[in-house]
N, CA, C and O of each residue as an XYZ file, in Angstrom:
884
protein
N       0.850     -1.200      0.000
C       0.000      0.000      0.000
C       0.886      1.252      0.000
O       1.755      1.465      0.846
N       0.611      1.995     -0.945
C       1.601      3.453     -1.085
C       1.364      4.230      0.468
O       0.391      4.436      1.193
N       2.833      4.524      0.520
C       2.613      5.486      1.320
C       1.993      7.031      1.691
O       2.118      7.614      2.767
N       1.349      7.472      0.575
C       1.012      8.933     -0.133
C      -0.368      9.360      0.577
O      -1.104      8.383      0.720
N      -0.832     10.391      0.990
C      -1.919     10.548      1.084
C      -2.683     10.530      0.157
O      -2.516     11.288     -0.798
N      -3.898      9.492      0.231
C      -4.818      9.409     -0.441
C      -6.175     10.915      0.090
O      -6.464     11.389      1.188
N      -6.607     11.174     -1.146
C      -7.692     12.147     -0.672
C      -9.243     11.464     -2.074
O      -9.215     11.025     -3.224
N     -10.139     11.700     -1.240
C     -11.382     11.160     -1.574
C     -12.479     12.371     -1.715
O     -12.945     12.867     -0.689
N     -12.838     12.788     -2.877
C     -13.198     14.156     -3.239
C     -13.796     14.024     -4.955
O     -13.307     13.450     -5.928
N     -14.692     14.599     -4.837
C     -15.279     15.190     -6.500
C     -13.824     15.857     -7.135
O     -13.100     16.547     -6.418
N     -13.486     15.557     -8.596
C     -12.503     16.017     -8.953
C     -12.947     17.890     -9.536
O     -13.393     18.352    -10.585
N     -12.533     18.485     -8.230
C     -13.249     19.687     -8.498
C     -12.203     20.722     -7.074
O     -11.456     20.049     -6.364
N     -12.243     21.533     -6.944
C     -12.251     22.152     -5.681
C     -12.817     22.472     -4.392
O     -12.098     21.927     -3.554
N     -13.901     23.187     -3.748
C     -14.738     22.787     -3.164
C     -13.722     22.422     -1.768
O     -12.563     22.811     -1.909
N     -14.010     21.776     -0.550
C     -13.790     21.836      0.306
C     -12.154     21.316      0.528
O     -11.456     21.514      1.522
N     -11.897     20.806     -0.357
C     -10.620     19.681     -0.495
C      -9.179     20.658     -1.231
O      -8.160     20.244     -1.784
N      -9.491     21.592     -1.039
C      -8.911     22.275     -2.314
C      -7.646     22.890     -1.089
O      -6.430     22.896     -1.281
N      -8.145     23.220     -0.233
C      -6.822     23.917      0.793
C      -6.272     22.787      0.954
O      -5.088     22.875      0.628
N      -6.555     21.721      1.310
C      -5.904     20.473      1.956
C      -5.248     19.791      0.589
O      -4.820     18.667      0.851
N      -5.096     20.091     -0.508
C      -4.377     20.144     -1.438
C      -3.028     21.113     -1.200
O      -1.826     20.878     -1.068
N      -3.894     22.384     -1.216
C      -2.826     23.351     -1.360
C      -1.598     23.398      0.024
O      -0.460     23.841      0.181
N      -2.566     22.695      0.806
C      -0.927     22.321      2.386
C      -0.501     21.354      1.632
O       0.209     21.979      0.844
N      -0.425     19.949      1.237
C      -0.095     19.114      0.989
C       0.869     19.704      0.404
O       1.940     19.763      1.007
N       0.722     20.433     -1.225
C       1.547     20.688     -1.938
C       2.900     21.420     -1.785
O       3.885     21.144     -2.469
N       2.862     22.504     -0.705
C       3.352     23.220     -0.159
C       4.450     22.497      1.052
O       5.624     22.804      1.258
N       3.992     21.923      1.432
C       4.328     20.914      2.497
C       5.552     19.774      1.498
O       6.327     19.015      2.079
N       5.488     19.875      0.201
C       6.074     18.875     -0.831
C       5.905     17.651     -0.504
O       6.878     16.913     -0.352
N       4.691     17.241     -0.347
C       3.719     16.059     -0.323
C       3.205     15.203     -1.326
O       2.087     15.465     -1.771
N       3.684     14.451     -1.660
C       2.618     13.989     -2.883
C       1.668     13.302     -2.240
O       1.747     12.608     -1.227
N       0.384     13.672     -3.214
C      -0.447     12.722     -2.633
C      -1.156     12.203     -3.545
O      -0.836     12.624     -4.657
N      -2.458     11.044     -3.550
C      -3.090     10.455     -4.660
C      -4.390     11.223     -4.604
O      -4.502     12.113     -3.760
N      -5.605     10.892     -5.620
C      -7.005     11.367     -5.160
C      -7.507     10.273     -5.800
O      -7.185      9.551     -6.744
N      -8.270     10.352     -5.114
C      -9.807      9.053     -5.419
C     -11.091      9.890     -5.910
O     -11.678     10.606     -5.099
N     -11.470      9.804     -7.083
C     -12.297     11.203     -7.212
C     -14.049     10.510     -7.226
O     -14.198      9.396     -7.729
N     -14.881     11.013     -6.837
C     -15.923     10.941     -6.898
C     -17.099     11.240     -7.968
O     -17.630     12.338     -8.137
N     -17.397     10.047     -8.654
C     -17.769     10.548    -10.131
C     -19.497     10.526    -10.152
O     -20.254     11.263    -10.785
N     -19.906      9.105     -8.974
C     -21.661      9.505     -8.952
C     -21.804      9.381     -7.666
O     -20.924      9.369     -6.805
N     -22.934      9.290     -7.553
C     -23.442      9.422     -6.376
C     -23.507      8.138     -5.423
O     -23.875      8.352     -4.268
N     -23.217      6.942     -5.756
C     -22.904      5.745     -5.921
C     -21.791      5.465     -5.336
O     -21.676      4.586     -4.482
N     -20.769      6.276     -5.797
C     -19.361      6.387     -4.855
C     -19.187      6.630     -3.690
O     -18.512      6.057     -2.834
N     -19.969      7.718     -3.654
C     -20.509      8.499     -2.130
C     -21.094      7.502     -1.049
O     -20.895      7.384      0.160
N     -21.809      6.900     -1.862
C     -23.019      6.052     -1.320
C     -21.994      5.315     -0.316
O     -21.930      5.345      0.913
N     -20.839      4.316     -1.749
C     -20.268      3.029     -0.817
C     -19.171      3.771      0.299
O     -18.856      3.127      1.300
N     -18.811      4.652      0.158
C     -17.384      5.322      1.399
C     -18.363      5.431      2.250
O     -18.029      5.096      3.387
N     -19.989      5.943      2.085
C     -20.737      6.107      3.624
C     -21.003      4.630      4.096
O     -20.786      4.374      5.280
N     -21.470      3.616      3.236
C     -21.879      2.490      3.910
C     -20.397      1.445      4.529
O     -20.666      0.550      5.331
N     -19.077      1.622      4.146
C     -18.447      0.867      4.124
C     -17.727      1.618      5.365
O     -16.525      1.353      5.369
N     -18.048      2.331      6.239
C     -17.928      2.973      6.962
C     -16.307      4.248      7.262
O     -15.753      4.671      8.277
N     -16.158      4.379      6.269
C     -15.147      5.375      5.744
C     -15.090      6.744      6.276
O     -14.058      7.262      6.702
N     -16.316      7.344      6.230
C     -17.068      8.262      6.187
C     -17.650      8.739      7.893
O     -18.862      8.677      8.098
N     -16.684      9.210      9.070
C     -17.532      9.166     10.228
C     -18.139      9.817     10.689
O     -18.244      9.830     11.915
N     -18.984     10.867      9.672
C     -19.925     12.235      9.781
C     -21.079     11.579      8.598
O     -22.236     11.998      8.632
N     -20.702     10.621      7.656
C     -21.442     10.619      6.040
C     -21.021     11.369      5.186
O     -21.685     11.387      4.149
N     -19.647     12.377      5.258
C     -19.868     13.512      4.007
C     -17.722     13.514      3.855
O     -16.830     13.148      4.621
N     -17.737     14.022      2.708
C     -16.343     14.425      2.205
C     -15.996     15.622      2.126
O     -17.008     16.262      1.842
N     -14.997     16.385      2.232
C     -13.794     15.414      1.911
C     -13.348     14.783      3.192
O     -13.598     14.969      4.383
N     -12.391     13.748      2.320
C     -12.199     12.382      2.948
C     -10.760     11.896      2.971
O     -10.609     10.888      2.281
N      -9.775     12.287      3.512
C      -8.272     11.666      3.586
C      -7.632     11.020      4.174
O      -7.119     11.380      5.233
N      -7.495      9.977      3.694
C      -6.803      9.189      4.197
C      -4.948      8.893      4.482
O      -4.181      8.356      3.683
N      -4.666      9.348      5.631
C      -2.934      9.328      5.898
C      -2.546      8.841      7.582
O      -3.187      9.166      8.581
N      -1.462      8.081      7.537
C      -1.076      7.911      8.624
C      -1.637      6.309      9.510
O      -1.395      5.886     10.640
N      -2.602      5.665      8.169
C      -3.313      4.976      8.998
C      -4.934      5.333      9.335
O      -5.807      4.475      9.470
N      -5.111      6.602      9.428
C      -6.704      7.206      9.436
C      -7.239      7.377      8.426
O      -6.813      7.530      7.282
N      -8.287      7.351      8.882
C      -9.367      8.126      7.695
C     -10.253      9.347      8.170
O     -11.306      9.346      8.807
N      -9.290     10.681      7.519
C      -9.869     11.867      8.306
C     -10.494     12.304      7.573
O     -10.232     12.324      6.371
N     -11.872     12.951      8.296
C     -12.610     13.846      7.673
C     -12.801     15.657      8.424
O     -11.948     16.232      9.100
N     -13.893     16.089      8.104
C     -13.694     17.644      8.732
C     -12.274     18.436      8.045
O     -11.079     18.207      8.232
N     -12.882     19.324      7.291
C     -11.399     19.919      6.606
C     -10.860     20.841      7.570
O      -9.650     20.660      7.711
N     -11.187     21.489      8.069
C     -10.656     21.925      9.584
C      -9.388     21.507      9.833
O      -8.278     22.003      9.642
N     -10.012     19.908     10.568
C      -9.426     18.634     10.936
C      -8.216     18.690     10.297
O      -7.121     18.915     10.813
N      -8.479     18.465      9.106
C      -7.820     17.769      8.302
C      -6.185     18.441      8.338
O      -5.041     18.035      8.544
N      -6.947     19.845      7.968
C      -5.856     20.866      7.912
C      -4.819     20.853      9.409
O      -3.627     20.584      9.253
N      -5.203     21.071     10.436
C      -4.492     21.560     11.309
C      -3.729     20.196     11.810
O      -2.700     20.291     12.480
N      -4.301     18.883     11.443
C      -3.066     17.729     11.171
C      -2.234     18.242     10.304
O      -1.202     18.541     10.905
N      -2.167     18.488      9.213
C      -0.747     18.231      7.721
C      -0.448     19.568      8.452
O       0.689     19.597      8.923
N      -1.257     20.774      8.678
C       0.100     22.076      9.197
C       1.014     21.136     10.637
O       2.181     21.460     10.856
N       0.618     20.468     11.156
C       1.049     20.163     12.498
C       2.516     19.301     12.056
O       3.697     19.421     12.384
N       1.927     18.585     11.340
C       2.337     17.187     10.900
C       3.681     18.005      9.808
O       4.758     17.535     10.175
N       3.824     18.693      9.031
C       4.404     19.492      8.436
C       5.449     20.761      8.859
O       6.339     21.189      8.123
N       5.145     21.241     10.159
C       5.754     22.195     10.419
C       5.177     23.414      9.652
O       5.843     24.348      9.206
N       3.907     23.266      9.575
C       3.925     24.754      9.257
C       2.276     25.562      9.943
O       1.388     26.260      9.455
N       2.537     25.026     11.160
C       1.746     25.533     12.519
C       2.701     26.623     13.386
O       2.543     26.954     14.560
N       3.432     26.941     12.723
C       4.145     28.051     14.547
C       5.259     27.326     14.485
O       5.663     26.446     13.725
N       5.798     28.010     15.693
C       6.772     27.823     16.995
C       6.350     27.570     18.088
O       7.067     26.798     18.724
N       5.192     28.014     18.724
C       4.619     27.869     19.746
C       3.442     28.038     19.892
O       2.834     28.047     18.821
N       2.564     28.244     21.171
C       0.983     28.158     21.425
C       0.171     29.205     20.723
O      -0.945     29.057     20.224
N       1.149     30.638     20.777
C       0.843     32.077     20.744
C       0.843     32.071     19.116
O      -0.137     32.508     18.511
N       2.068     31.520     18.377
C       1.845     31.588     17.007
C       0.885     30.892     16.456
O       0.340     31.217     15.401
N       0.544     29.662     17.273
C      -0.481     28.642     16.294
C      -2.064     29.115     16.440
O      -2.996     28.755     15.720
N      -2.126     30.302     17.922
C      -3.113     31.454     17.973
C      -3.853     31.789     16.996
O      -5.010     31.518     16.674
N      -2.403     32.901     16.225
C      -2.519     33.464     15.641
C      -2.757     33.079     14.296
O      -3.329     33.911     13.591
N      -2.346     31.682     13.649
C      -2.185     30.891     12.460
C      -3.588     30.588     12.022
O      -4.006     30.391     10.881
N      -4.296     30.593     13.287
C      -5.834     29.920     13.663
C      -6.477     30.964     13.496
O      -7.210     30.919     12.508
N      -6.507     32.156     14.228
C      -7.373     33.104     13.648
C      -7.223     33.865     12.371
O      -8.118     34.651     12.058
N      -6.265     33.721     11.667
C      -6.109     34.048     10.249
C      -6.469     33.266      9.375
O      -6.906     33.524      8.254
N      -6.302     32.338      9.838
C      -6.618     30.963      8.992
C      -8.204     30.881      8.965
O      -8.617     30.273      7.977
N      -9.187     31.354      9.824
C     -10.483     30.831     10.325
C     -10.929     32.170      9.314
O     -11.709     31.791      8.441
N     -10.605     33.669      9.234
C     -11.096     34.647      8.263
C     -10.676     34.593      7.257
O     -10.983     35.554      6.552
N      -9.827     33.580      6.636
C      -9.671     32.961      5.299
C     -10.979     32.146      5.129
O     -12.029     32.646      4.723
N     -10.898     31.474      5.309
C     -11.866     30.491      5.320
C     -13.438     31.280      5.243
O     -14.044     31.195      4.175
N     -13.922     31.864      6.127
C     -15.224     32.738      5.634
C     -15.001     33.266      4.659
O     -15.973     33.047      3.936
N     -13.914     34.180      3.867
C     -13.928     34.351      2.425
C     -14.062     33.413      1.722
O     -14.977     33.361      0.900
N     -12.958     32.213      1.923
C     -13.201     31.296      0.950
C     -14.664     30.551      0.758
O     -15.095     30.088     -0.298
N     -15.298     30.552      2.006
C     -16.794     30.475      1.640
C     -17.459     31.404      0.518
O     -18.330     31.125     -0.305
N     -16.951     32.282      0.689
C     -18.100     33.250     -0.037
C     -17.540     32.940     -1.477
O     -18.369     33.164     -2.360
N     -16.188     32.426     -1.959
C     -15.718     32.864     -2.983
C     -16.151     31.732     -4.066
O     -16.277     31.880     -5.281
N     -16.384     30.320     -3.125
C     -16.449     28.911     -3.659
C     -17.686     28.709     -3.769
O     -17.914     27.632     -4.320
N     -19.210     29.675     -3.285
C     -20.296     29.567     -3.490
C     -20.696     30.745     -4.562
O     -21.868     31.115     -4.498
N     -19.795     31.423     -5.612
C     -20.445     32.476     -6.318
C     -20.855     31.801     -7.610
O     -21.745     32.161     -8.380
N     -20.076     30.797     -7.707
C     -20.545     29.863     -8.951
C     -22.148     29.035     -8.953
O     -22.778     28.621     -9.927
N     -22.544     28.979     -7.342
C     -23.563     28.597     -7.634
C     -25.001     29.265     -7.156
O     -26.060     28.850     -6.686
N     -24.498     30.393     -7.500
C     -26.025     31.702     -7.383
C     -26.554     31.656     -8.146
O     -25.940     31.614     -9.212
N     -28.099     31.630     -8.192
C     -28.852     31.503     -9.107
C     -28.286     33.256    -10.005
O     -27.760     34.269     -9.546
N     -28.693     32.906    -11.274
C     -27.985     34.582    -11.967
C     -28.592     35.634    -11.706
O     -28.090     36.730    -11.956
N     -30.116     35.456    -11.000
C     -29.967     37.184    -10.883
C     -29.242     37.367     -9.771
O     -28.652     38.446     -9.839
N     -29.004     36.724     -8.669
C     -28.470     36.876     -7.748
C     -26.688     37.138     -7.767
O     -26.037     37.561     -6.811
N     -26.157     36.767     -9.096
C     -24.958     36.698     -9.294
C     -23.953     37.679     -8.770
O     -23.000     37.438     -8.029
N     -24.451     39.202     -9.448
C     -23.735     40.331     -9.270
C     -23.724     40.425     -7.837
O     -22.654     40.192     -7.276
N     -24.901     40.779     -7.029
C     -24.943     41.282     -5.680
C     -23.740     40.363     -5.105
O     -22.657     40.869     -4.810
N     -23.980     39.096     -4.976
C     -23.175     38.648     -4.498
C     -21.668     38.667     -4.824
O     -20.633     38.238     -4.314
N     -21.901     39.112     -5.519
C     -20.148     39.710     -6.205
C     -19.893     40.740     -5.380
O     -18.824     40.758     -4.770
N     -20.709     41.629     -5.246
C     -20.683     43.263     -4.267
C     -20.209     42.493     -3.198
O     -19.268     43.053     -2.637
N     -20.494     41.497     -2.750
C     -20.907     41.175     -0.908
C     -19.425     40.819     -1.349
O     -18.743     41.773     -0.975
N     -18.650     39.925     -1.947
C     -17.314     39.607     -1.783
C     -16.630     40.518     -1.836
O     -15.858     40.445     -0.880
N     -16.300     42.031     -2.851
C     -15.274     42.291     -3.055
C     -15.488     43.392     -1.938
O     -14.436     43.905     -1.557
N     -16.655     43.858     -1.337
C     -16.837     44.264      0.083
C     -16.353     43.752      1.134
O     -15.578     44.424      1.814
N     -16.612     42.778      1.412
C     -15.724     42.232      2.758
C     -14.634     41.594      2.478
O     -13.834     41.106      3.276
N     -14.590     41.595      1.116
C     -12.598     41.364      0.734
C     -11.903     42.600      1.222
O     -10.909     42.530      1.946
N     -12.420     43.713      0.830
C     -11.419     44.989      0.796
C     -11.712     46.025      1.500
O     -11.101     47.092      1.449
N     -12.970     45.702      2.426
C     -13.089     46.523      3.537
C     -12.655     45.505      4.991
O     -11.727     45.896      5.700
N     -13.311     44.358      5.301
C     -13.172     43.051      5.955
C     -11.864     42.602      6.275
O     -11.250     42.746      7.332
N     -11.556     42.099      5.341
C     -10.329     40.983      5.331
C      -8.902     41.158      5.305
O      -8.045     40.746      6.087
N      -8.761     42.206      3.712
C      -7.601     42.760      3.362
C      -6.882     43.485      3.799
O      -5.664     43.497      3.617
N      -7.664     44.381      4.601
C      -6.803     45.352      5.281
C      -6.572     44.261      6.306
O      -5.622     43.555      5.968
N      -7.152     43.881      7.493
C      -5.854     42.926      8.543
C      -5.200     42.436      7.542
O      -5.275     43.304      6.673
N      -4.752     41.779      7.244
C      -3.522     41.204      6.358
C      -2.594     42.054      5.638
O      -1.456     41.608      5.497
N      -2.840     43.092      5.197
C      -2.237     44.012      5.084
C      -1.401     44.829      6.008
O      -0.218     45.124      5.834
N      -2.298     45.215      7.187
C      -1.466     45.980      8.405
C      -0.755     44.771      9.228
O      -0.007     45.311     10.044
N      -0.704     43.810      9.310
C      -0.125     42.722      9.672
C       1.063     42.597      9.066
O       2.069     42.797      9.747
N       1.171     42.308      7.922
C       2.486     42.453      6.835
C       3.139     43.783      7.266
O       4.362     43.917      7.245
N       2.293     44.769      7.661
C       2.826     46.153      7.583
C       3.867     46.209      8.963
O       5.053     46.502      9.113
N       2.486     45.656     10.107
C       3.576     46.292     11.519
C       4.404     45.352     11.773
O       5.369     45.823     12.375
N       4.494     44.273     11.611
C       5.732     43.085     11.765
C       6.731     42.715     10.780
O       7.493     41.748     10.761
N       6.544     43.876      9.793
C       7.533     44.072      8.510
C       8.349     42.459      8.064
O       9.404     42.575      7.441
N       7.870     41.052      8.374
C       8.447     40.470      7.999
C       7.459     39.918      6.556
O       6.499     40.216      5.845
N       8.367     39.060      6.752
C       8.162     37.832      4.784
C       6.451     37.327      5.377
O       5.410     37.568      4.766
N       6.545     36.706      6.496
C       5.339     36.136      6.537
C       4.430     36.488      7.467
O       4.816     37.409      8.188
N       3.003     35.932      7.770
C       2.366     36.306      8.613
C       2.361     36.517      9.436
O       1.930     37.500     10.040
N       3.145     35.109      9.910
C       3.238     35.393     11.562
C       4.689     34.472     11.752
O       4.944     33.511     11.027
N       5.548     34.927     12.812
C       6.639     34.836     13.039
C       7.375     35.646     12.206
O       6.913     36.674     11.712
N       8.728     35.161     11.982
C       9.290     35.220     10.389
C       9.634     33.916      9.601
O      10.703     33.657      9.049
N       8.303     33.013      9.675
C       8.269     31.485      9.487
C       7.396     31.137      8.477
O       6.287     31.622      8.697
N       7.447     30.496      7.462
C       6.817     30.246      6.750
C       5.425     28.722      7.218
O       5.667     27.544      7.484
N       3.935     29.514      7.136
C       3.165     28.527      7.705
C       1.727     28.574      6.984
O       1.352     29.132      5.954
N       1.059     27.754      7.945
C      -0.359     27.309      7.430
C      -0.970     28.636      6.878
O      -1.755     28.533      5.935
N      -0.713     29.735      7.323
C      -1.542     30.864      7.225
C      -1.284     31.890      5.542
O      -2.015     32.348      4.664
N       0.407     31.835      5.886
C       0.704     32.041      4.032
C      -0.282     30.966      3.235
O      -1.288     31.396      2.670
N      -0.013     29.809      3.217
C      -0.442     29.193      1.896
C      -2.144     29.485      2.085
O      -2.592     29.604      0.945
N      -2.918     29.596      2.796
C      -4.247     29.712      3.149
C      -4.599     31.210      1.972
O      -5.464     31.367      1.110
N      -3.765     31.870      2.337
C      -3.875     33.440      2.032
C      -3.795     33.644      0.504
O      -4.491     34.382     -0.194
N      -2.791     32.824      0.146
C      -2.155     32.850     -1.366
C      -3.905     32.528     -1.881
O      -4.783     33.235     -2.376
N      -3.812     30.956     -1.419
C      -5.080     30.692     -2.684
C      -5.853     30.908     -2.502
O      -6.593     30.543     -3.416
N      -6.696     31.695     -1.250
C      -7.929     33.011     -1.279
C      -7.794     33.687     -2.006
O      -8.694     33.728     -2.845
N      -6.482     34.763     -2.200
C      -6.218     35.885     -2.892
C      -5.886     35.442     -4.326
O      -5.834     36.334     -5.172
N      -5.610     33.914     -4.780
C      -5.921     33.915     -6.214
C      -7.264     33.452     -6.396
O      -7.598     33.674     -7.560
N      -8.148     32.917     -5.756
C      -9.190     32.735     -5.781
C      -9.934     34.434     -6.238
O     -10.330     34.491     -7.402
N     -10.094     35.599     -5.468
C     -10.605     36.564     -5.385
C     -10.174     37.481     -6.877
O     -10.751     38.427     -7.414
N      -9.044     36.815     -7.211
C      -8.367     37.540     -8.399
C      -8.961     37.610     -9.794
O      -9.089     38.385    -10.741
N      -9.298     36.188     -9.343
C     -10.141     35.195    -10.398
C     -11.657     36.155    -10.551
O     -12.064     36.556    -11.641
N     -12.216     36.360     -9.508
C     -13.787     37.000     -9.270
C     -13.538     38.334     -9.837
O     -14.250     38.863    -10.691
N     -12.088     39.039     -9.109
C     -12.216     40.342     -9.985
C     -10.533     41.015    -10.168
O      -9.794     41.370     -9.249
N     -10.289     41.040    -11.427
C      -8.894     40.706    -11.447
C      -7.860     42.395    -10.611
O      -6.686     42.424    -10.241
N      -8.456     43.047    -10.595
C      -7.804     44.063     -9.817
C      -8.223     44.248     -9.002
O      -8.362     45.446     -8.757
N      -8.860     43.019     -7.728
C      -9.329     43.538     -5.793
C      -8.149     43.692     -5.368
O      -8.395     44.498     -4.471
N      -6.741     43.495     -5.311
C      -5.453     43.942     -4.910
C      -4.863     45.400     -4.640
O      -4.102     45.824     -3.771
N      -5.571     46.061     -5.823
C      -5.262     47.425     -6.272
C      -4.894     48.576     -5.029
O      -4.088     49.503     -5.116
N      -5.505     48.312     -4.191
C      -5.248     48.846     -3.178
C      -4.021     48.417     -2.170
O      -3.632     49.370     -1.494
N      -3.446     47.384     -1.969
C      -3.086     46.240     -1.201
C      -1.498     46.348     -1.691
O      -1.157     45.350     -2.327
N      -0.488     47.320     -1.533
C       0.422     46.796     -2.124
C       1.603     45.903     -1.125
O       2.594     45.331     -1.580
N       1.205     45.958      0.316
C       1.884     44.669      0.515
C       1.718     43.588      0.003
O       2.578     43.029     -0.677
N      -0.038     42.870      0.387
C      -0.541     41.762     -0.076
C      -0.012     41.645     -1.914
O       0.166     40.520     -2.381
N       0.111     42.392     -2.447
C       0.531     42.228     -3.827
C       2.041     41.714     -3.949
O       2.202     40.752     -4.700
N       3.134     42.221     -3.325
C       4.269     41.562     -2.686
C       4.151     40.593     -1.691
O       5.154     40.083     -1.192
N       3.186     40.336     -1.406
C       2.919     39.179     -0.314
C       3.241     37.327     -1.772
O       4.106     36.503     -2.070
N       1.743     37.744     -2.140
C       1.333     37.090     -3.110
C       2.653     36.523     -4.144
O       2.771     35.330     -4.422
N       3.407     37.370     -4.542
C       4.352     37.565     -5.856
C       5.522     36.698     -4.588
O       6.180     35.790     -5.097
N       5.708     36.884     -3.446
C       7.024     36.370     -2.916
C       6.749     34.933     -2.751
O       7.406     34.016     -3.243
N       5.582     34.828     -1.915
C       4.710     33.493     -1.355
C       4.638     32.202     -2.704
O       4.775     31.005     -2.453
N       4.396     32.758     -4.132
C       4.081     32.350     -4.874
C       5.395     31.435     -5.848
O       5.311     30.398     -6.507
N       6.574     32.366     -5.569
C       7.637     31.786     -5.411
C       8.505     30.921     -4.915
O       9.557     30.438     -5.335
N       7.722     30.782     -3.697
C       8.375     29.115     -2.730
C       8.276     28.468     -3.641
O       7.357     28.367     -4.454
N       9.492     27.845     -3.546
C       9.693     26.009     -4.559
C       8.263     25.603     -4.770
O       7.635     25.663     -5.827
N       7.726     25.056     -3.256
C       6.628     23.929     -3.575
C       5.563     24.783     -4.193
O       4.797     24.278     -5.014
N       5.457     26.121     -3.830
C       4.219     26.744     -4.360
C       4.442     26.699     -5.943
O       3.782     26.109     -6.799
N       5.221     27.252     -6.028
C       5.662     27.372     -7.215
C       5.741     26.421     -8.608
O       5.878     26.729     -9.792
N       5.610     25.271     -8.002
C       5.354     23.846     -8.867
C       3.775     23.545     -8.674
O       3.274     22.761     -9.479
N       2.904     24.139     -7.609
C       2.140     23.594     -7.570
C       1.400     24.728     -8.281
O       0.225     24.362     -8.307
N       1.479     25.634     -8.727
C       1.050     26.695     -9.981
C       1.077     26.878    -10.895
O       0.453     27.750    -11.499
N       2.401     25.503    -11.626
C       2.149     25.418    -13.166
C       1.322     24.370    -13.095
O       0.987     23.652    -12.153
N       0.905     24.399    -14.786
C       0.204     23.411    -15.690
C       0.197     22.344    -15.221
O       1.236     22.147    -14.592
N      -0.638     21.323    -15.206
C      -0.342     20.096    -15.118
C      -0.198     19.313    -13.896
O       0.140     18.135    -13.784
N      -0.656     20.560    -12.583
C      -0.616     20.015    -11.154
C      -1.629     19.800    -10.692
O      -2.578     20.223    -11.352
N      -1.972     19.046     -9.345
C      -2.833     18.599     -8.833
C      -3.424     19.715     -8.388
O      -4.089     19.372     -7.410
N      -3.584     21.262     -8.637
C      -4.465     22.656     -8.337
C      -5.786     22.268     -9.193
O      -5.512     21.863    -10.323
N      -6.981     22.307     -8.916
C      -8.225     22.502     -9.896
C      -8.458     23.654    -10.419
O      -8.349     24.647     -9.700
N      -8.791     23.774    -11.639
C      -9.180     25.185    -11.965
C     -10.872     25.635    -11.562
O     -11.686     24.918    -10.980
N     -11.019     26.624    -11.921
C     -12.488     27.132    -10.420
C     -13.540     26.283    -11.939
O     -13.571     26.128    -13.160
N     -14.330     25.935    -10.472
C     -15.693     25.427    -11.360
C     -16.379     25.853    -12.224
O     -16.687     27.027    -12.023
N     -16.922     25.270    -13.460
C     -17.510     26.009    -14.116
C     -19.314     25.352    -14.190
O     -19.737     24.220    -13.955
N     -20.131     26.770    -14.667
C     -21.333     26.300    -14.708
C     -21.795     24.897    -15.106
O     -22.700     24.229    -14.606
N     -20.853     24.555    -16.263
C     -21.862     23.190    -17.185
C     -21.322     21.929    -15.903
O     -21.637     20.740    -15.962
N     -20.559     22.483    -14.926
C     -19.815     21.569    -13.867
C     -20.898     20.962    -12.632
O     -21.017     19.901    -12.019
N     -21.552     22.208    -12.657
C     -22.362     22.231    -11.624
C     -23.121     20.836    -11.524
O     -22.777     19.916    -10.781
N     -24.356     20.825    -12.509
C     -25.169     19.759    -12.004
C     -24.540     18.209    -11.494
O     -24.867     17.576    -10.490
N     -23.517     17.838    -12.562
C     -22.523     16.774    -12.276
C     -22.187     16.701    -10.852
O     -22.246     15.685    -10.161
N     -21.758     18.105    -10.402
C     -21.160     17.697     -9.034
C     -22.710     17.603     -7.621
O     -22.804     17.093     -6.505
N     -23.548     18.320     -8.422
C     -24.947     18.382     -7.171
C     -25.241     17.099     -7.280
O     -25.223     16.504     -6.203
N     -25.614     16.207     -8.594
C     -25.698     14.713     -8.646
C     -25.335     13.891     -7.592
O     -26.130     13.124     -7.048
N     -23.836     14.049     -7.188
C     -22.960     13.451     -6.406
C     -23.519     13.476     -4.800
O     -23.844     12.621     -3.976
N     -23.439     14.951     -4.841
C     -23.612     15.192     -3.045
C     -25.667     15.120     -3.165
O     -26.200     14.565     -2.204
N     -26.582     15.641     -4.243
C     -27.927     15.545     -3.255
C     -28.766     14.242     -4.332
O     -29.870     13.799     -4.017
């Protein structure tokens, strides 16, 4: 049996997509098991895989973890890229947790019904650039180092990167204001592992597209 993390997921982005992006970063290889009907789903819940019923689903170490949360704050742990100590992994956590409410907002714009489309575009690049951006910004600013927190490279950079290419994607100049985060992005993006995991041909998904949709609702309702 390979040693690699296996991950169990719709071949899509969606909840599995950070726990990619540590992996990668982390210079992890890992496998995916992708989820094509609903059928698949079915047997990981009955075969007892599954200890909530729902994915994503990774398997490393011997477990089978679910909760992406979870998931995450194993491979940062497991990786070294949680802190130095209690106070940094604090701080890793609450940056990490207002990533994550963006990345909610950013991974559900694909599936607004269309009149609803735009507004909800307002609501992101609003609490992107009134909300979010600025802490991360004055953060970079008053601790003048490379990374978030410490001067250590951790869970909270790579979290940040693929929000902020995520948001780039929605509207290609929300940065404009941001010129740390714009040197944030451009340095971060440059780590080795990031950096491989941004060309062509890597285990990154590109963002969902409409004709994607029903395929993947099939799966989960």
């Amino acid at each position: 049996m390979s040693g690699k993390p296996k991950l169990h997921y719709f071949n899509g982005r969606g909840r599995m997509e950070s726990i990619r992006w540590l992996l990668a970063a982390a210079g992890v290889e890992f496998e995916e098991c992708f989820l094509e009907t609903k059928d698949d789903l079915t047997k990981l819940q009955k075969d007892g895989s599954l200890l909530f019923q729902q994915v994503p689903m990774v398997e490393i170490d011997g477990m089978k973890m679910v909760q992406s949360r979870a998931i995450g704050n194993y491979i940062a742990m497991k990786y070294n890229l949680y802190g130095k100590d209690l106070k940094e992994r604090a701080l890793i956590d609450m940056y990490v947790e207002a990533v994550i409410d963006l990345n909610e907002l950013l991974m559900t714009h694909i599936l607004q019904p269309a009149d609803k489309k735009q507004q909800h575009l307002a609501t992101i690049v609003d609490k992107a650039t009134n909300r979010y951006f600025p802490v991360y910004e004055k953060v970079l600013k008053d601790h003048g180092q490379d990374f978030l927190v410490g001067n250590q490279f951790s869970r909270a950079d790579v979290q940040l990167l693929e929000t902020l290419l995520m948001a780039e994607e929605c509207k290609p100049d929300i940065l404009a204001k941001f010129p740390l985060l714009q040197s944030f992005k451009a340095r971060i993006s440059n780590i080795p592992t990031i950096k491989k995991f941004l060309q062509p041909g890597s285990q990154r998904k590109p963002p969902l597209q409409e004709k994607d949709v029903p395929k993947v609702m099939k799966i989960f309702h």
